[in-house]
Backbone as ProteinMPNN parsed JSONL, in Angstrom:
{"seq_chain_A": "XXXXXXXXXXXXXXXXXXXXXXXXXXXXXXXXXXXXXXXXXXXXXXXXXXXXXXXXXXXXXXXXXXXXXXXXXXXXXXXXXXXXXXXXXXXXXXXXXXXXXXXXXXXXXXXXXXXXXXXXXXXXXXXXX", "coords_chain_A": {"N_chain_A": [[-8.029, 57.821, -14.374], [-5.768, 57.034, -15.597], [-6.061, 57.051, -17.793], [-6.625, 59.558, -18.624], [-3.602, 60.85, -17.996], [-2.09, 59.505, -19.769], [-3.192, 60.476, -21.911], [-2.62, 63.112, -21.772], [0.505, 63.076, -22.002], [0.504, 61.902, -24.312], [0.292, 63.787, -25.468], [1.847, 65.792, -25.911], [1.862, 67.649, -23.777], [3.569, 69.455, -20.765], [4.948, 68.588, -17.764], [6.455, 70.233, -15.065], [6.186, 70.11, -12.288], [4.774, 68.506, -9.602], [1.408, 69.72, -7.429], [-0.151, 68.515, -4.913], [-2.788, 68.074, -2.92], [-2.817, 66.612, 0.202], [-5.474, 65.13, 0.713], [-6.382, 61.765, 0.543], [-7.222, 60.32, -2.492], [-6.92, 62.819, -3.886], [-3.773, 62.474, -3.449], [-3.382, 59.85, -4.528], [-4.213, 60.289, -7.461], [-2.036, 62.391, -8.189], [0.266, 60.873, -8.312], [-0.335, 59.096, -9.999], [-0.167, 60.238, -12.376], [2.738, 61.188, -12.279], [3.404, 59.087, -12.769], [3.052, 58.606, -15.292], [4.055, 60.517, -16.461], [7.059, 60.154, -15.557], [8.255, 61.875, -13.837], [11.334, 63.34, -11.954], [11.271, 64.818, -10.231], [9.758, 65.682, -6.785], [6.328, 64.972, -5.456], [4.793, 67.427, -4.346], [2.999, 68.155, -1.455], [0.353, 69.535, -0.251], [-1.396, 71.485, 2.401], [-2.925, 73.77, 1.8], [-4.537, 73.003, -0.81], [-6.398, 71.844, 0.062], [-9.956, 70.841, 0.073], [-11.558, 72.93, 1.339], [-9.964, 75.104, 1.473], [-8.896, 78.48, 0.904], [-8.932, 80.359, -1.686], [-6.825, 82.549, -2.606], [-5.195, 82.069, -0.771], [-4.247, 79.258, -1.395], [-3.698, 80.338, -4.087], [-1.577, 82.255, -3.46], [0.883, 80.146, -2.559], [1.377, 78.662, -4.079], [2.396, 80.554, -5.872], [4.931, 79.895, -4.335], [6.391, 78.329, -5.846], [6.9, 79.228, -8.616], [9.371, 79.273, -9.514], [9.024, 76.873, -11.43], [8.058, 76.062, -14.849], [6.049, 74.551, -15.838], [3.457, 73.927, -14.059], [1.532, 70.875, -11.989], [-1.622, 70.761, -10.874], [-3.158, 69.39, -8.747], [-6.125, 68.861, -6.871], [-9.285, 69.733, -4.858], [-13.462, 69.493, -5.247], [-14.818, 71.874, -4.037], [-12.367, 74.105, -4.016], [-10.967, 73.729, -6.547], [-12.626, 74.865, -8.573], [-13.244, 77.331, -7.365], [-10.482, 78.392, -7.332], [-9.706, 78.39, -9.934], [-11.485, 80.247, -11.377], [-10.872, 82.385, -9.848], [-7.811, 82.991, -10.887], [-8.284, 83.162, -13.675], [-9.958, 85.668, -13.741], [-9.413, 88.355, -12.266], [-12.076, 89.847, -11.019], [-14.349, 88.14, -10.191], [-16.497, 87.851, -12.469], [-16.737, 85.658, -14.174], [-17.448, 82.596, -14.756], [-16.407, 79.769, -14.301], [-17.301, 75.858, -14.619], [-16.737, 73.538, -12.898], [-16.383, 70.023, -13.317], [-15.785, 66.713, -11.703], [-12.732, 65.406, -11.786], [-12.2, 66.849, -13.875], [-9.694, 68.732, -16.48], [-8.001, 71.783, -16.591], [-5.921, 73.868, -18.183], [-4.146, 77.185, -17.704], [-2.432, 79.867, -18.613], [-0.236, 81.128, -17.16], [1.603, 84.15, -16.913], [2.723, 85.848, -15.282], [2.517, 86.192, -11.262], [1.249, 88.196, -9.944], [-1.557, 89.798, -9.181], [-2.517, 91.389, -10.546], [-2.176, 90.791, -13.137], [-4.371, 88.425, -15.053], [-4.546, 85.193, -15.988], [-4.519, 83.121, -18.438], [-7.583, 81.217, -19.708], [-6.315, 78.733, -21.388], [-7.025, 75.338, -22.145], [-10.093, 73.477, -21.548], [-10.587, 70.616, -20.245], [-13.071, 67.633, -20.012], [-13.729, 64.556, -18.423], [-15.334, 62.942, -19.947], [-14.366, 63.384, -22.604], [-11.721, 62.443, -23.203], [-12.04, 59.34, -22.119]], "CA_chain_A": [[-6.952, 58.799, -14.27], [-4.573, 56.567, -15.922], [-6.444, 57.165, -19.348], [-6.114, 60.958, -18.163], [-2.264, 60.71, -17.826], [-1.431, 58.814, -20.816], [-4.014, 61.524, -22.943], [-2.243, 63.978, -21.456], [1.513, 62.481, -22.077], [0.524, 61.524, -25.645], [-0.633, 65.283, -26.225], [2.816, 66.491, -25.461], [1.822, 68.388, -22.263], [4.845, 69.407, -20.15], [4.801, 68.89, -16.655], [7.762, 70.394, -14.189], [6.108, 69.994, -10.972], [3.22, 68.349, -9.427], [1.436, 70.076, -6.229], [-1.211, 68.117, -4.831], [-3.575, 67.928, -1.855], [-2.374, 65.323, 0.909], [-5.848, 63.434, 0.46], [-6.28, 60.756, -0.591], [-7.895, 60.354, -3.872], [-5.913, 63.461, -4.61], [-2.791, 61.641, -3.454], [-3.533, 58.673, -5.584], [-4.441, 61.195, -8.717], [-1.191, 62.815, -8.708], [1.247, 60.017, -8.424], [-0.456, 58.523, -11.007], [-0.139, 61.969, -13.396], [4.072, 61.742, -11.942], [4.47, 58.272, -13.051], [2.926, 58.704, -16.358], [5.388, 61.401, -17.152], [8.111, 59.838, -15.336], [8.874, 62.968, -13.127], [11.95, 63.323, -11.245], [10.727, 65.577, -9.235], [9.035, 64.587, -5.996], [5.336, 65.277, -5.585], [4.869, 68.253, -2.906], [1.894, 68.159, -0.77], [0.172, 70.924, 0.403], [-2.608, 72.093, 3.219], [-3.32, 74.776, 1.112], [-5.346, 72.352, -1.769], [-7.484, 70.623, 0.65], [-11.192, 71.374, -0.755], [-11.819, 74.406, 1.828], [-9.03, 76.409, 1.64], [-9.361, 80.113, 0.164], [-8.17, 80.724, -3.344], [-6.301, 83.742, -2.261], [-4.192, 81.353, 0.049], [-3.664, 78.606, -2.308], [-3.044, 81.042, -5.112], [-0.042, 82.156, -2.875], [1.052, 79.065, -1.976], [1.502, 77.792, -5.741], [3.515, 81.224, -6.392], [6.335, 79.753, -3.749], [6.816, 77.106, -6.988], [7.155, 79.977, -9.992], [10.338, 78.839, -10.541], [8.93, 75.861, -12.236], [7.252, 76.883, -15.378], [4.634, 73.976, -15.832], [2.924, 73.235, -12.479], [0.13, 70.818, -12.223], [-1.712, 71.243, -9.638], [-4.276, 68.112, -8.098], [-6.982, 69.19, -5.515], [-10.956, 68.799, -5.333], [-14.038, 70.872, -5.152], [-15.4, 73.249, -4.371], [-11.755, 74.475, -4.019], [-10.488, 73.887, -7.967], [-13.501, 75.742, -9.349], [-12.879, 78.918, -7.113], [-9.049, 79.036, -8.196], [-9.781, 78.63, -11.649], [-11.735, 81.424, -11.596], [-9.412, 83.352, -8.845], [-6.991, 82.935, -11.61], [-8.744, 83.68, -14.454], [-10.636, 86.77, -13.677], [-9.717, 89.452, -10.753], [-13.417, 90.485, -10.583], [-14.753, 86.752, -10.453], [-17.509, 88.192, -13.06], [-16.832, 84.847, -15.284], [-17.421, 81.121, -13.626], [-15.796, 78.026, -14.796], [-17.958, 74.847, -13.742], [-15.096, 72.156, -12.914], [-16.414, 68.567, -13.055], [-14.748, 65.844, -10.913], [-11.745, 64.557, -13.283], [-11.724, 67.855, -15.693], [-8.63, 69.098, -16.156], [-7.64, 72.903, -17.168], [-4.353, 74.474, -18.641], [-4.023, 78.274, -17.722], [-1.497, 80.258, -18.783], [0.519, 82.665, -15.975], [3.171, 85.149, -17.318], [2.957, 86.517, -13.632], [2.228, 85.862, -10.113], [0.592, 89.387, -9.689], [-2.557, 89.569, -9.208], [-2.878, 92.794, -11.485], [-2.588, 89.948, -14.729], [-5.2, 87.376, -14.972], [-4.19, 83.857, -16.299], [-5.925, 82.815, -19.7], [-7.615, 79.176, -19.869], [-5.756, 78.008, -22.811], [-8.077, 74.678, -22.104], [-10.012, 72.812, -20.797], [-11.23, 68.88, -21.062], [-13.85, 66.791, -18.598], [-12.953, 63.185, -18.452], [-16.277, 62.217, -20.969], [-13.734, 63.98, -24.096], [-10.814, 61.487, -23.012], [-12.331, 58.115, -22.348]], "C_chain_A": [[-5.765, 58.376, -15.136], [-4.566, 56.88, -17.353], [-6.237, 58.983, -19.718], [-4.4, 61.195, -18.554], [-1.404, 60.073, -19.102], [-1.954, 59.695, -22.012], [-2.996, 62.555, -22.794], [-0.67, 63.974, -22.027], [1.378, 62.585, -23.726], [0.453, 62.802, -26.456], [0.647, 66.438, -26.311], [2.802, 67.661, -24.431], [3.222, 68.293, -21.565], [4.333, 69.506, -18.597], [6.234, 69.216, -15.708], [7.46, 69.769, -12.903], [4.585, 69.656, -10.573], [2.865, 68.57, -8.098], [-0.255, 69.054, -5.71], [-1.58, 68.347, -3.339], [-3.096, 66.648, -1.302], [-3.707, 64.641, 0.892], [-6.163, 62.772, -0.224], [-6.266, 60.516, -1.856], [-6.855, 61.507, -4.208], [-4.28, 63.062, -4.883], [-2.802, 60.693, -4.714], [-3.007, 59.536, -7.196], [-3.207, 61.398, -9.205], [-0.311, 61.993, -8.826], [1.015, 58.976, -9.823], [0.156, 59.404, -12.447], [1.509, 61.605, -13.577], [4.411, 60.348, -12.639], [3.837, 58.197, -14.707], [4.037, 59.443, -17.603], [6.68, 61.122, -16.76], [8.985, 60.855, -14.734], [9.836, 62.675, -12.3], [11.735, 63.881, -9.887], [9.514, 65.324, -8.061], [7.762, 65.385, -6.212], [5.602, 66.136, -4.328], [2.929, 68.366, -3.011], [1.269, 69.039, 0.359], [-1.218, 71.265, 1.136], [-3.327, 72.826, 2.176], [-4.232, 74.398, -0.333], [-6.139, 71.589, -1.122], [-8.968, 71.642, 0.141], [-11.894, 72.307, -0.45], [-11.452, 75.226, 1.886], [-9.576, 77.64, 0.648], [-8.709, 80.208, -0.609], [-6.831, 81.536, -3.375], [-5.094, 82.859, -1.478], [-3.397, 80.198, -0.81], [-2.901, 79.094, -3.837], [-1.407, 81.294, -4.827], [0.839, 81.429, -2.011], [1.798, 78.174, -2.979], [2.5, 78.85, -5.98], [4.731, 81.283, -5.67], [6.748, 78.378, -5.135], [6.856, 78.392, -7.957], [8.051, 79.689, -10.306], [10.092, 77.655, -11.47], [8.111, 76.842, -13.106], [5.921, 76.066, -15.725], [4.531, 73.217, -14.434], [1.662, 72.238, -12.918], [-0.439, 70.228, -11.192], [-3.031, 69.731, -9.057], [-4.945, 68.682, -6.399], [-8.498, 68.695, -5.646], [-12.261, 70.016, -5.431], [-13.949, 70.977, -4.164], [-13.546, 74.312, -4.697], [-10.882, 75.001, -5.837], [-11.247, 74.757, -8.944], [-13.385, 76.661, -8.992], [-11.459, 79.307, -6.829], [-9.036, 79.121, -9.454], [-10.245, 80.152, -11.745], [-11.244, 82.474, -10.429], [-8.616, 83.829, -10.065], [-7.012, 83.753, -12.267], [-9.148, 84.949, -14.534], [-10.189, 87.274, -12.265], [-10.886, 89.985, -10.458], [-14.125, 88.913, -10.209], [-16.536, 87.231, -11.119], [-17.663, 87.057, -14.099], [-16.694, 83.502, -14.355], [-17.347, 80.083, -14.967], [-16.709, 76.947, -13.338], [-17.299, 73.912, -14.22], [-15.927, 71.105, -12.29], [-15.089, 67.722, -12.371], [-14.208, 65.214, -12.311], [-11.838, 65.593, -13.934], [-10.567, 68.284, -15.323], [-8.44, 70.943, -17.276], [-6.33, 73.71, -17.428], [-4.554, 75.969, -18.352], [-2.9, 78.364, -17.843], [-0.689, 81.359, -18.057], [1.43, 83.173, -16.254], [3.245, 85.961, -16.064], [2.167, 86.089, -12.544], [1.118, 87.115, -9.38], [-0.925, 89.351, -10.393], [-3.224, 90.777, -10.293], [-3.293, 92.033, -12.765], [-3.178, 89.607, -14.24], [-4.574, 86.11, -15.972], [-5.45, 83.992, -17.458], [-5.797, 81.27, -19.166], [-7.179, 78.979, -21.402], [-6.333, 76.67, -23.28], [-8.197, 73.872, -21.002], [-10.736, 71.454, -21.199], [-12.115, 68.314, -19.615], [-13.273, 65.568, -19.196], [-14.061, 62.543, -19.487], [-15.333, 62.518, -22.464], [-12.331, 63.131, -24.006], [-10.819, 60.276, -22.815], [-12.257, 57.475, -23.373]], "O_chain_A": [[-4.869, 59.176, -15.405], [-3.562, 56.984, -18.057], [-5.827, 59.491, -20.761], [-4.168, 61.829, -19.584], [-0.192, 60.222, -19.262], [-1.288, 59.712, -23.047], [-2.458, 62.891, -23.849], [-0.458, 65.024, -22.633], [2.138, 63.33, -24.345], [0.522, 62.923, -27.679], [0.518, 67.611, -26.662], [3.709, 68.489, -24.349], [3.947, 67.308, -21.699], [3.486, 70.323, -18.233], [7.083, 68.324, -15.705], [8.262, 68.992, -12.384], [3.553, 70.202, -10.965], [3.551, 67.97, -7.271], [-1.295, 69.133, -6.364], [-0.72, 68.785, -2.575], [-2.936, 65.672, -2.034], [-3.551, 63.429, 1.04], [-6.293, 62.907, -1.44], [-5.164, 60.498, -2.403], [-5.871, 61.131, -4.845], [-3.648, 63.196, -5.931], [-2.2, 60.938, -5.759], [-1.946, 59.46, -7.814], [-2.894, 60.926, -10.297], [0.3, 62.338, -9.838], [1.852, 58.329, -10.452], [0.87, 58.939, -13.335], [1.907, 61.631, -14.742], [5.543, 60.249, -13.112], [4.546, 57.427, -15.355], [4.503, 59.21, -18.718], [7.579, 61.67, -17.397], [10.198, 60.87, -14.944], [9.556, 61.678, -11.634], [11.996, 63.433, -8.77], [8.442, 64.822, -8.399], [7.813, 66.356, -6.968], [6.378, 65.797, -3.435], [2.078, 68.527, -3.885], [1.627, 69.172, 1.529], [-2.2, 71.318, 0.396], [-4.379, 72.358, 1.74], [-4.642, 75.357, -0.987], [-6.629, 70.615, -1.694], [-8.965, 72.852, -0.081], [-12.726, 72.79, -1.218], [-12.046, 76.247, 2.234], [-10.504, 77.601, -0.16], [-7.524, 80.146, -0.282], [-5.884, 81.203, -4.088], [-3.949, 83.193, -1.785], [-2.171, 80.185, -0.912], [-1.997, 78.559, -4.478], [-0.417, 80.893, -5.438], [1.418, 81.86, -1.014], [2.581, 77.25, -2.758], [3.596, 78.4, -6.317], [5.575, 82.152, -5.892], [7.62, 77.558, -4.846], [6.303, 78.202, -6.874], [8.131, 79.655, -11.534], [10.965, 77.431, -12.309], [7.607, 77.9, -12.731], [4.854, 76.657, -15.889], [5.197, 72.32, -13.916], [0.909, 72.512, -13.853], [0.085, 69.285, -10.6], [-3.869, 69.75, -9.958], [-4.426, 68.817, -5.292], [-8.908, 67.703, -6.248], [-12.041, 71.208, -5.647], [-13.219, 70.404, -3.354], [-13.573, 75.174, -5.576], [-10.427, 76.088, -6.191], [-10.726, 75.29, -9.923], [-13.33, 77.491, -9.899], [-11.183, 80.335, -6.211], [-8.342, 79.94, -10.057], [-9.52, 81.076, -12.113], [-11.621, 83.626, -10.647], [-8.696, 85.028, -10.332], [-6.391, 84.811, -12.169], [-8.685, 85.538, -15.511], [-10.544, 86.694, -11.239], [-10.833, 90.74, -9.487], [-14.72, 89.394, -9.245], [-17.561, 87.03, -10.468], [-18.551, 87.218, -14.936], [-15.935, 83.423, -13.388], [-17.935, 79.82, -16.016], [-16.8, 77.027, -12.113], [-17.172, 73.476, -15.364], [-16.213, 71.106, -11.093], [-13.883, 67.954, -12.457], [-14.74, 64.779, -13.331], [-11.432, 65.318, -15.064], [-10.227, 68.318, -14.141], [-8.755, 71.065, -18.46], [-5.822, 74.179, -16.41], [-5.563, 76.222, -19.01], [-2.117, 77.491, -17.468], [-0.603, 82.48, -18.561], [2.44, 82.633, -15.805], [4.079, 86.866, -16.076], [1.079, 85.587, -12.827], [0.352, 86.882, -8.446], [-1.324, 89.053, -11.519], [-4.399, 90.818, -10.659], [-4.303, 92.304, -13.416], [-3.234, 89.89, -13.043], [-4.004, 86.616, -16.939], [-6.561, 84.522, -17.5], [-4.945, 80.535, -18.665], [-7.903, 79.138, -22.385], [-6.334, 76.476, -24.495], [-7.449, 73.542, -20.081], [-11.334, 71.265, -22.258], [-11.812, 68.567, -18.45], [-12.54, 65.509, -20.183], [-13.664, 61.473, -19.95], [-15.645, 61.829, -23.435], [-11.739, 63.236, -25.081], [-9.796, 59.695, -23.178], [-12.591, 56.291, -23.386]]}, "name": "protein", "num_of_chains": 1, "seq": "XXXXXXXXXXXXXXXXXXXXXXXXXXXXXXXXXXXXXXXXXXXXXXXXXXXXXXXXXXXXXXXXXXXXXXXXXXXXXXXXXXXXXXXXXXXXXXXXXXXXXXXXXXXXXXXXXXXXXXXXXXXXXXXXX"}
């Protein structure tokens, strides 16, 4: 993760705010991500990214943060693969398959579910080692 965080840092990625899942491993993940970038901002930890929750819930859960404009978000499966494509697609007629450690950039010019988010990208952890 640390090789993650420093890829990420070096790549000029912006991060405002980091939301993560209270466990563990996700814990770990993001604090690592916060001290890479040297965030002021505390880490917020949220029910709503634990690996069962419903897309639909975590989706609006993430849009009480819109005032930040780069979020980044730390959770696990099955949950990260069916917000990606939550996101991405309002029909879920297109599937993103999210490896443990990949990381994906979408882009949200709204909270409304009417847009869809583009993946602007994405990386597994074998293209950053």
């Amino acid at each position: 993760i640390l090789n993650i965080g420093n890829f990420l840092k070096n790549s000029n990625i912006q991060i405002d705010k980091i939301l993560s899942s209270p466990l563990t491993r996700a814990k770990e993940t993001a604090k690592i991500i916060h001290k890479c970038f040297d965030l002021h901002e505390e880490i917020d930890y949220l029910e709503e990214l634990f690996p069962t929750a419903q897309p639909n819930k975590t989706f609006s859960a993430i849009e009480e943060y819109s005032s930040y404009k780069y979020i980044f978000v730390v959770s696990h499966l099955p949950l990260v693969e069916q917000l990606l494509n939550y996101i991405i697609t309002a029909t879920n007629d297109v599937s993103v398959f999210f490896n443990k450690g990949s990381i994906a950039c979408i882009r949200l010019d709204s909270f409304s579910r009417k847009s869809s988010g583009i993946l602007e990208w994405f990386l597994s952890p074998d293209l950053i080692a």
